[in-house]
Jmol script that loads the backbone (N, CA, C; Angstrom):
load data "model"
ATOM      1  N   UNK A   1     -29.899  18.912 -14.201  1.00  0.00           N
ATOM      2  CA  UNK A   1     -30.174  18.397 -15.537  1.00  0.00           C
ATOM      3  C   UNK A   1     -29.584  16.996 -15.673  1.00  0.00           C
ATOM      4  N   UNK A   2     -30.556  16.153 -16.046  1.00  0.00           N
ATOM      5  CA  UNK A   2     -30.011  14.813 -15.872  1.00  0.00           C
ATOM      6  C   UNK A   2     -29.560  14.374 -17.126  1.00  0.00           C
ATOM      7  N   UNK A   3     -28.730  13.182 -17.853  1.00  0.00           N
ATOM      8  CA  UNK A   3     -28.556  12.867 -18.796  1.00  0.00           C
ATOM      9  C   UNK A   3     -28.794  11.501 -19.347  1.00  0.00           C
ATOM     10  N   UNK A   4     -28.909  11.645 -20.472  1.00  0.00           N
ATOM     11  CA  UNK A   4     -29.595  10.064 -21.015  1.00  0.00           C
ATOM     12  C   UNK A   4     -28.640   8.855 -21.388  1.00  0.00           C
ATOM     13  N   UNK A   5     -29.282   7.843 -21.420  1.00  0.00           N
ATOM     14  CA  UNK A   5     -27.663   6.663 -22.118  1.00  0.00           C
ATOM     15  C   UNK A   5     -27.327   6.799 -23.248  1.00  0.00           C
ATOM     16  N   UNK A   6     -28.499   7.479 -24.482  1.00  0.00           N
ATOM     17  CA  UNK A   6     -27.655   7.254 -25.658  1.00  0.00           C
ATOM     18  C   UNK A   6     -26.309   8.671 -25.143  1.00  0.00           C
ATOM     19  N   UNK A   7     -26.310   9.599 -24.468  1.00  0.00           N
ATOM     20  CA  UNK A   7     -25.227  10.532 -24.387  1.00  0.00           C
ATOM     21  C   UNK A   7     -24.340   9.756 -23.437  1.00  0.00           C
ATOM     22  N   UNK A   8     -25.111   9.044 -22.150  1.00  0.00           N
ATOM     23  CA  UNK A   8     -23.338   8.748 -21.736  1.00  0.00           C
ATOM     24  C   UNK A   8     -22.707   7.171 -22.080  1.00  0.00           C
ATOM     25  N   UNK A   9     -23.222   6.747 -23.074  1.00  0.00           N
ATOM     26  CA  UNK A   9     -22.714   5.856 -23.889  1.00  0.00           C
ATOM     27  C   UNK A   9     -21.644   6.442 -25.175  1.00  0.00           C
ATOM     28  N   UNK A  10     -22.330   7.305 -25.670  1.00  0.00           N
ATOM     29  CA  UNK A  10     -21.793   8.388 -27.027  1.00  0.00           C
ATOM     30  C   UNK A  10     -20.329   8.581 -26.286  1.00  0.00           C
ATOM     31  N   UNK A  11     -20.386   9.579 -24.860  1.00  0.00           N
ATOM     32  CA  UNK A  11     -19.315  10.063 -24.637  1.00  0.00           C
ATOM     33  C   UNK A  11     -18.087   8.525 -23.976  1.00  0.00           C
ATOM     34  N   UNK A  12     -18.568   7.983 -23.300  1.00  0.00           N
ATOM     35  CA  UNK A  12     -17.453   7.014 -23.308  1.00  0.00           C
ATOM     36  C   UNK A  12     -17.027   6.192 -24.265  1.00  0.00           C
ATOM     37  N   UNK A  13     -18.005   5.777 -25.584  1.00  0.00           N
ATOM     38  CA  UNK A  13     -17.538   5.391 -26.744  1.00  0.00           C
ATOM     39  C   UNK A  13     -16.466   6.224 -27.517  1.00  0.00           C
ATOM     40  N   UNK A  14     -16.410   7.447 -27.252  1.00  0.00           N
ATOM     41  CA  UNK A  14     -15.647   9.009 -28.032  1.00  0.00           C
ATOM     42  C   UNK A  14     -14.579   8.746 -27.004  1.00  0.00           C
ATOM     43  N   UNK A  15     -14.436   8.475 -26.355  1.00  0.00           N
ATOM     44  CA  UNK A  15     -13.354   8.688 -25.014  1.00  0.00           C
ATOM     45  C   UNK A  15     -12.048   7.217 -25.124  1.00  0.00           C
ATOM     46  N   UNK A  16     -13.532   5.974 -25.305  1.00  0.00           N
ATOM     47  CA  UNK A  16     -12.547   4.661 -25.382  1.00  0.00           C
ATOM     48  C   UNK A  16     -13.359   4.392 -26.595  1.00  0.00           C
ATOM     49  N   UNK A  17     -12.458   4.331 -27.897  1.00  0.00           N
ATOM     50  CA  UNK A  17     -13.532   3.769 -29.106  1.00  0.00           C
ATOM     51  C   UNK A  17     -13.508   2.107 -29.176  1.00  0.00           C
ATOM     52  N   UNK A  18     -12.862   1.454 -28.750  1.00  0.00           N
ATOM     53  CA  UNK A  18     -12.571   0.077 -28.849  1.00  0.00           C
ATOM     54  C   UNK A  18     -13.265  -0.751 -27.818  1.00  0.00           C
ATOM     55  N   UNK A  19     -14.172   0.437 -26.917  1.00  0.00           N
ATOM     56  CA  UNK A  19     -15.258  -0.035 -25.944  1.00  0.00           C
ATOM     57  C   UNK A  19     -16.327  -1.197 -26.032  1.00  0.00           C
ATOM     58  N   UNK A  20     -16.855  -2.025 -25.494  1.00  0.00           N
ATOM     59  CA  UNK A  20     -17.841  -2.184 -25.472  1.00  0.00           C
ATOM     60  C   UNK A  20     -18.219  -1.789 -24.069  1.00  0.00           C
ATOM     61  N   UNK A  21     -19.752  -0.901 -24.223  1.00  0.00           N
ATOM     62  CA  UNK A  21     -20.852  -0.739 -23.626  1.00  0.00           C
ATOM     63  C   UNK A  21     -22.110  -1.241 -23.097  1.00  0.00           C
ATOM     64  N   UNK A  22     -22.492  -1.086 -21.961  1.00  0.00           N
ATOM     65  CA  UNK A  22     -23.615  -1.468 -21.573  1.00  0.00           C
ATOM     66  C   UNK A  22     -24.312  -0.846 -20.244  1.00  0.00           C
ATOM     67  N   UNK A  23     -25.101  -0.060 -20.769  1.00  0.00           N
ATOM     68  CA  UNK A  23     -25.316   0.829 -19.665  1.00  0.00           C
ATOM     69  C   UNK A  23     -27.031   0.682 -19.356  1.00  0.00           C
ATOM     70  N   UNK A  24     -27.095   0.315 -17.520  1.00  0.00           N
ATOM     71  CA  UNK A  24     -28.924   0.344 -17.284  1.00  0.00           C
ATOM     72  C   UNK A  24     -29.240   1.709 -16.415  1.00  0.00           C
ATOM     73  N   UNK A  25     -30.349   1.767 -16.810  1.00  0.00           N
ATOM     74  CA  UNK A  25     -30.709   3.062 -15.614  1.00  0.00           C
ATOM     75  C   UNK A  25     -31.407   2.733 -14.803  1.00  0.00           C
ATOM     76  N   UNK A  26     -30.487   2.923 -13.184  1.00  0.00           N
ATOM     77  CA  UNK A  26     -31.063   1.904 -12.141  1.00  0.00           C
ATOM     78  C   UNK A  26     -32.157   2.502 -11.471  1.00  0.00           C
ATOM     79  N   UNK A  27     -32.774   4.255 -11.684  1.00  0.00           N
ATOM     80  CA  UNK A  27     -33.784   4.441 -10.778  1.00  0.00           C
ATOM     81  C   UNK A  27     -34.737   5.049 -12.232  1.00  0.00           C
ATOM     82  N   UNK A  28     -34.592   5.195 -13.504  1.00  0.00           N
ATOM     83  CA  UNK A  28     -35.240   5.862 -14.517  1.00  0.00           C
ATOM     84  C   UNK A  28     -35.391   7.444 -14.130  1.00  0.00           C
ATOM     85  N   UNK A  29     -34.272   7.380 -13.532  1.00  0.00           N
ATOM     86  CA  UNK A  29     -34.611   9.141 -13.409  1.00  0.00           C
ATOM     87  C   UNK A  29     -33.308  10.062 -14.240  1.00  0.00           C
ATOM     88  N   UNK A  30     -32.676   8.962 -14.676  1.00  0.00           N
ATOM     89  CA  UNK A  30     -31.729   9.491 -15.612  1.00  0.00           C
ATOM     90  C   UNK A  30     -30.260  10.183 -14.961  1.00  0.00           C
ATOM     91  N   UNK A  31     -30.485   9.631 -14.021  1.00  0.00           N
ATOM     92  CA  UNK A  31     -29.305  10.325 -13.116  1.00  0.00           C
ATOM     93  C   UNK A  31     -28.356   9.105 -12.210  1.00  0.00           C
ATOM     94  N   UNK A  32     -28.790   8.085 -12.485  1.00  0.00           N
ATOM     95  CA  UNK A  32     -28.377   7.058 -11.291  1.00  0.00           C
ATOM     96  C   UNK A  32     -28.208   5.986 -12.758  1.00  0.00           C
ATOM     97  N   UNK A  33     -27.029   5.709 -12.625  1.00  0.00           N
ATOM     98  CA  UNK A  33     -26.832   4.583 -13.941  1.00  0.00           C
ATOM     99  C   UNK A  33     -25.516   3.629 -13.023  1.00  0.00           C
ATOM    100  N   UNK A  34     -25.911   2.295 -13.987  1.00  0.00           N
ATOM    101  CA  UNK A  34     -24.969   1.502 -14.029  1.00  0.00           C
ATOM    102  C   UNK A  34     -24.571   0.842 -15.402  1.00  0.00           C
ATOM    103  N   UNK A  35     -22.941   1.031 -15.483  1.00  0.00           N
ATOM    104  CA  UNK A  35     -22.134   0.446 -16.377  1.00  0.00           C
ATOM    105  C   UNK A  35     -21.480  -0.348 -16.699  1.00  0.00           C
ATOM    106  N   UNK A  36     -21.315  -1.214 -17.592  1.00  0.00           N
ATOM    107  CA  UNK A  36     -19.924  -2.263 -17.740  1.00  0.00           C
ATOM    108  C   UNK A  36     -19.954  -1.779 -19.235  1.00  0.00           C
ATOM    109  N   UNK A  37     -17.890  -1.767 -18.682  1.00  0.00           N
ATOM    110  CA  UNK A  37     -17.424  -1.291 -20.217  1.00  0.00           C
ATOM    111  C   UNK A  37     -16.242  -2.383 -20.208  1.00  0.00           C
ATOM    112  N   UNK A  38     -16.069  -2.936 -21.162  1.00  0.00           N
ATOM    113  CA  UNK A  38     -15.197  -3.881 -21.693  1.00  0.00           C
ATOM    114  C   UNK A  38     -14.008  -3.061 -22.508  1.00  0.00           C
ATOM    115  N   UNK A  39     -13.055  -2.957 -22.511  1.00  0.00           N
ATOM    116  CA  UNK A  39     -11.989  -2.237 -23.646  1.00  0.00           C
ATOM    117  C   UNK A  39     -10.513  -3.187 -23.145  1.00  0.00           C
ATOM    118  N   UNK A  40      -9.786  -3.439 -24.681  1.00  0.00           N
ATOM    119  CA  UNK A  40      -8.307  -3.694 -24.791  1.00  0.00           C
ATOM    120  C   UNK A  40      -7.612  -2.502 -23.850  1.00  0.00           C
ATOM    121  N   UNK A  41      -7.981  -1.032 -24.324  1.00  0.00           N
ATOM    122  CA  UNK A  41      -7.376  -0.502 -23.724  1.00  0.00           C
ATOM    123  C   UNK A  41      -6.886  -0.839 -22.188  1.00  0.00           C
ATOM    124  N   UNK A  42      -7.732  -1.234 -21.667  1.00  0.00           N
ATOM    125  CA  UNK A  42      -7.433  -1.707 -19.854  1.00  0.00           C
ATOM    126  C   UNK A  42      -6.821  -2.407 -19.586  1.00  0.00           C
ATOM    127  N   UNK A  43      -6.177  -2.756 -20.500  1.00  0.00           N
ATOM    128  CA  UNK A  43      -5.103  -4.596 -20.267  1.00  0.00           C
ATOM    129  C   UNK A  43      -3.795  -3.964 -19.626  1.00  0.00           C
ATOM    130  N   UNK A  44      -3.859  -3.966 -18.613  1.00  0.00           N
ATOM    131  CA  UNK A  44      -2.563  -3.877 -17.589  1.00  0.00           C
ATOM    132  C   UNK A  44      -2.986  -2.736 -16.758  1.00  0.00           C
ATOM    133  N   UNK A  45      -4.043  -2.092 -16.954  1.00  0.00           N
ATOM    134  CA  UNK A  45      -4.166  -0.670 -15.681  1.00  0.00           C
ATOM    135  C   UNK A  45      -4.939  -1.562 -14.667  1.00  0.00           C
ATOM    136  N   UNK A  46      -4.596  -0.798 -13.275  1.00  0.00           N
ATOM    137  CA  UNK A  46      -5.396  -1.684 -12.334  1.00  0.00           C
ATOM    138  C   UNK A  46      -6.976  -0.796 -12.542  1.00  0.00           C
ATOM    139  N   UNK A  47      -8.088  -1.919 -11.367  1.00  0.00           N
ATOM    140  CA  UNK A  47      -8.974  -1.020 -11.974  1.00  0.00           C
ATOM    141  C   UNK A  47      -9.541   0.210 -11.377  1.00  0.00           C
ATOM    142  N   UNK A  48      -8.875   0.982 -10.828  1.00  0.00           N
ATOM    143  CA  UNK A  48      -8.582   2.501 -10.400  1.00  0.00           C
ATOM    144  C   UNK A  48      -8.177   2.993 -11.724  1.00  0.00           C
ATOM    145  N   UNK A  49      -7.097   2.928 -12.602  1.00  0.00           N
ATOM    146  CA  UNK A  49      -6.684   3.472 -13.511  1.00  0.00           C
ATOM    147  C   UNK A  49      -8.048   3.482 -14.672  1.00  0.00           C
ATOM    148  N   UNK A  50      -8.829   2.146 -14.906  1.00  0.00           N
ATOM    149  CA  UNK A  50      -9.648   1.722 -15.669  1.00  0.00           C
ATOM    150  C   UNK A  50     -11.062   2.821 -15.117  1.00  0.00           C
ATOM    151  N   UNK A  51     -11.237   2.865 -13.668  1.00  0.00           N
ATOM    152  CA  UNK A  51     -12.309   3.833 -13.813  1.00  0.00           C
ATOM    153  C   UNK A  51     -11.686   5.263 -14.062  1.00  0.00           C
ATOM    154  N   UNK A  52     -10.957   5.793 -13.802  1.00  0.00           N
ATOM    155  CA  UNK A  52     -10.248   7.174 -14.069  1.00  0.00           C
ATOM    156  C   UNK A  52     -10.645   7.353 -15.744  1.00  0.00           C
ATOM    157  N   UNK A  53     -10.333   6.306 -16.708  1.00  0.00           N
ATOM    158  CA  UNK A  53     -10.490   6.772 -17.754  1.00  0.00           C
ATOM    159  C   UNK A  53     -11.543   6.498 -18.458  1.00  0.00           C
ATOM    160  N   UNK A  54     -12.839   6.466 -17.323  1.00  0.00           N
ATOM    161  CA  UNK A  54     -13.934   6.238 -17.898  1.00  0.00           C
ATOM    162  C   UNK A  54     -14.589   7.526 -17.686  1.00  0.00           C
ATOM    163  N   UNK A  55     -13.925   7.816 -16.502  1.00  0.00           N
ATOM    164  CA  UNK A  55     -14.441   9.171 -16.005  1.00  0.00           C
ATOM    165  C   UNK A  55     -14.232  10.464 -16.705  1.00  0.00           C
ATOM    166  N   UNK A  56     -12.960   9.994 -17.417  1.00  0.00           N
ATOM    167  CA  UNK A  56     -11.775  11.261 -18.000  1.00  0.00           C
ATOM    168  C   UNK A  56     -12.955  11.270 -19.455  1.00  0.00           C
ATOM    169  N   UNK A  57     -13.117   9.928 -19.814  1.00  0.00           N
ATOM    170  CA  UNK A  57     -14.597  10.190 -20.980  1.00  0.00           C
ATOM    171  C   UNK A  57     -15.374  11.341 -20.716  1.00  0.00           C
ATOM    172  N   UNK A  58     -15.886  10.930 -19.737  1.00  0.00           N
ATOM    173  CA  UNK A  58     -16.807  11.722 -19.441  1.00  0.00           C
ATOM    174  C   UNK A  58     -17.207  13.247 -19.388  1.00  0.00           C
ATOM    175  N   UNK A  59     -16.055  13.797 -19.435  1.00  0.00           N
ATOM    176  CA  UNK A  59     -15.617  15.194 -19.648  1.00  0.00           C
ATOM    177  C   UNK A  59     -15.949  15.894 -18.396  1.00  0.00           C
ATOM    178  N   UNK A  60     -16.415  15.797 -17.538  1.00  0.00           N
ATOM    179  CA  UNK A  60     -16.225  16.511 -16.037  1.00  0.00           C
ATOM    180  C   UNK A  60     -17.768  16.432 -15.976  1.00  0.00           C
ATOM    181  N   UNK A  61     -18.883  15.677 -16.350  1.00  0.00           N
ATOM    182  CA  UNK A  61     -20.229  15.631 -16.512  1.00  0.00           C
ATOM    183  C   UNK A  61     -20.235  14.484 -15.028  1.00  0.00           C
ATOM    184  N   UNK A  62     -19.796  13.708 -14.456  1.00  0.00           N
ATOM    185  CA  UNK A  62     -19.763  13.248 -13.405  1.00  0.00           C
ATOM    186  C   UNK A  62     -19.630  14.178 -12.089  1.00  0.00           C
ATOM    187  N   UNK A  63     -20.811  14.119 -11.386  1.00  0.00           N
ATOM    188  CA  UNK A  63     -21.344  14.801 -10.143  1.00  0.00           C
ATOM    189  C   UNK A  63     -21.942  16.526 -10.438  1.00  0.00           C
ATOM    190  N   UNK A  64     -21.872  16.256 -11.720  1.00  0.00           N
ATOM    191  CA  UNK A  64     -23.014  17.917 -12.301  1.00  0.00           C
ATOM    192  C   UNK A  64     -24.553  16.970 -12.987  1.00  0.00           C
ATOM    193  N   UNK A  65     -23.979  16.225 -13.835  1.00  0.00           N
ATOM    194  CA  UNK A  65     -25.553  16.558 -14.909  1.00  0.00           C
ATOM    195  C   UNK A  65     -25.775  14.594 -14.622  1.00  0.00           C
ATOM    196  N   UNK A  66     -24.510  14.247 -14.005  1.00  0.00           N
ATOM    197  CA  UNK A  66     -24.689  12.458 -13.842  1.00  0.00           C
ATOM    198  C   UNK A  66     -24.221  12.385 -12.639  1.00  0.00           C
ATOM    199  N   UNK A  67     -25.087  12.170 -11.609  1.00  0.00           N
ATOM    200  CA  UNK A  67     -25.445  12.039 -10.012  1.00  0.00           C
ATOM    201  C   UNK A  67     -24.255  10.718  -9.333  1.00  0.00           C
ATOM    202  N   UNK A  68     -24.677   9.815 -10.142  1.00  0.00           N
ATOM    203  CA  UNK A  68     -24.207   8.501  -9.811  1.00  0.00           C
ATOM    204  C   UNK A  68     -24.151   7.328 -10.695  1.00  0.00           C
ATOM    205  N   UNK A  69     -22.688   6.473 -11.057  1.00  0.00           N
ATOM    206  CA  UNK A  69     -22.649   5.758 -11.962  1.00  0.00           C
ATOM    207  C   UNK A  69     -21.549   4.449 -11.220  1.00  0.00           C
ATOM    208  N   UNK A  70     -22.786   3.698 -11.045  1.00  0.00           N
ATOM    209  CA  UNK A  70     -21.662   2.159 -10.909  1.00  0.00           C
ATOM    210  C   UNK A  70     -21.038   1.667 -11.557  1.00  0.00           C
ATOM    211  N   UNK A  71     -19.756   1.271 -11.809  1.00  0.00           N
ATOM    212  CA  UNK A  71     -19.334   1.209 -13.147  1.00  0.00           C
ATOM    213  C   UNK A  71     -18.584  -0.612 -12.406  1.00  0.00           C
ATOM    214  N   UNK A  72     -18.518  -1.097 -13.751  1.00  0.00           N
ATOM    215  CA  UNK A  72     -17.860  -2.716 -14.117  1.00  0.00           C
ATOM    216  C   UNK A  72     -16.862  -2.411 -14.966  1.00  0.00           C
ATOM    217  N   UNK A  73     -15.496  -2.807 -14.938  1.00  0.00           N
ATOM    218  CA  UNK A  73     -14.844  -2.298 -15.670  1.00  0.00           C
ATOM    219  C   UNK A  73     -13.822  -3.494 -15.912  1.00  0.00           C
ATOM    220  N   UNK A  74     -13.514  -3.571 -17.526  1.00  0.00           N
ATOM    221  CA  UNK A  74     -12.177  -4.790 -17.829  1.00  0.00           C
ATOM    222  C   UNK A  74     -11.898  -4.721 -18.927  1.00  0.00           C
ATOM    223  N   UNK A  75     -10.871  -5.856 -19.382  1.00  0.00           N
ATOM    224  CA  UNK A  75     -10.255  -6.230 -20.190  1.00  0.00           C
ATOM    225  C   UNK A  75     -10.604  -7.143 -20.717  1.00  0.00           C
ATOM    226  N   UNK A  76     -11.243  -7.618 -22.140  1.00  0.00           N
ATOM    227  CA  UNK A  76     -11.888  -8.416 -22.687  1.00  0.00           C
ATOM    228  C   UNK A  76     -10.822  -9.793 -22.410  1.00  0.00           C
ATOM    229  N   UNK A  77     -11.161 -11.292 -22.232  1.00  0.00           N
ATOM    230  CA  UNK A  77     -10.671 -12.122 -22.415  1.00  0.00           C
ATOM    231  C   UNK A  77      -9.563 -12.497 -23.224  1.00  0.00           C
TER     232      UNK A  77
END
end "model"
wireframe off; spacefill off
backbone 0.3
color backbone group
């Protein structure tokens, strides 16, 4: 069961609210996405820590219902 962007936008917005989002779907099959998320929160985690808590969004929906997600990840300017 694959999932759509308005849900895995919803859930990392619920996860980091101070996010900005931007998510494409790289094959339209709803399973293969790429992300860049911008958040304050990330200001000092390296970005291992920064994907961990994109993932931790995610609620354990990474490698069940969302196949594959490239993710861009930072600290706004």
């Amino acid at each position: 069961m694959a999932i759509d962007i308005a849900e895995l936008e919803r859930l990392i917005r619920e996860g980091i609210p101070d996010a900005q989002v931007s998510i494409e779907d790289l094959r339209g099959d709803g399973d293969h996405y790429a992300a860049t998320v911008v958040s304050p929160a990330f200001r000092g985690k390296s970005r291992v820590q920064q994907h961990q808590m994109v993932y931790q969004a995610l609620k354990g929906k990474m490698g069940g219902e969302l196949h594959a997600l490239a993710l861009q990840t930072s600290a706004p300017d």
